[in-house]
C-alpha positions, 0 to 999 in steps of 0.5 A: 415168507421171509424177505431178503432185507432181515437176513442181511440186518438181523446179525447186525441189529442181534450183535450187542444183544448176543455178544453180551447176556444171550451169548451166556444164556445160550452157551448154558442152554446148549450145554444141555444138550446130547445125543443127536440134535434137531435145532428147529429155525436155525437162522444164521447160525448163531448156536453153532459155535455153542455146540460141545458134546453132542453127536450131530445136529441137524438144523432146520430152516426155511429161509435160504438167505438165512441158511446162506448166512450160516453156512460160515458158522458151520465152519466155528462148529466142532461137531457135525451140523447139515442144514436142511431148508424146511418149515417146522411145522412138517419136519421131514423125521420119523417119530422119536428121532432125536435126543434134543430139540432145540429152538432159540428165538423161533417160536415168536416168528412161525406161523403155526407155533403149536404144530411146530411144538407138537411136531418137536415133541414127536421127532424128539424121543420119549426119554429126550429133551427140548430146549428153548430160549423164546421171548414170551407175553410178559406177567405186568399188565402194563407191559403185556399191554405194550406188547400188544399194541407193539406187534403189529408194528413189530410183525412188519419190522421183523418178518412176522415176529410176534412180540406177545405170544404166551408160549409158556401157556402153549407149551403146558397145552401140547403136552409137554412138561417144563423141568426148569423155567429161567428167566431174563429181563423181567420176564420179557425172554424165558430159558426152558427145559421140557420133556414129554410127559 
């Protein structure tokens, strides 16, 4: 469960990381995105402003300080945005409810990341899309080996974030299909776009 501590710091700590290459990265993601959106771990908030040609978005969120924090973006956002408090790995939607699913920087943090993937892609419909934006184990060794032995550290730091997770490998066994892979920083953060197959 999320602390009180990291909702407060993480906007903070994520200001020169998201005010320089992520804020392009992210404005390109969502850019993507169309119909009725579901975005999975919504944090603070930080993709609403980047919300352009959509219908709605519904967020999902299971920390109330987080959600409280983002009530203020909701407010830069020219499309509608309900914010739901929910984990990902039970979304409350019937099947093939949304035209895009969107996850940024969540797949690192939940508990279960392969339920939350399977349940992204049976709320999304069958000619819909899912978008991410996650950092991943990276391909060096050396670096690999880094993160390794930086994440229990780093889980403690950051409310259970885990550093290492091959979530290219987790996406390509649950079925899904990735259409376009971009990647940052060597390697360390992936852009995806993905549908079912």
């Amino acid at each position: 469960m999320m602390g009180n501590t990291f909702p407060k710091w993480y906007d903070f700590f994520m200001s020169p990381l998201e005010k320089g290459r992520f804020k392009s990265i992210r404005r390109d993601l969502l850019q993507r995105a169309n119909g009725t959106v579901l975005e999975v771990g919504s944090g603070t908030g930080i993709n609403f402003p980047y919300y352009q040609s959509v219908k709605k978005v519904t967020a999902i969120e299971p920390s109330q300080n987080m959600i409280e924090r983002s009530n203020k973006r909701t407010e830069l956002s020219i499309v509608p945005i309900q914010i739901i408090r929910e984990s990902a790995e039970r979304l409350p939607f019937v099947d093939n409810t949304f035209d895009t699913v969107v996850a940024t920087l969540v797949l690192c943090t939940i508990p279960n990341p392969e339920i939350a993937l399977q349940e992204m892609k049976r709320v999304c419909k069958l000619d819909g899309k899912i978008l991410l934006f996650e950092h991943v184990r990276m391909k060096n060794p050396f670096l690999a080996k880094l993160q390794d032995w930086l994440t229990p550290f780093w889980k403690k730091v950051c409310d259970g974030c885990n550093l290492n997770r091959d979530t290219v490998m987790m996406i390509k066994s649950n079925g899904l299909e990735i259409l376009e892979k971009r990647t940052f920083y060597n390697g360390l953060f992936v852009q995806l776009e993905i549908m079912k197959k």
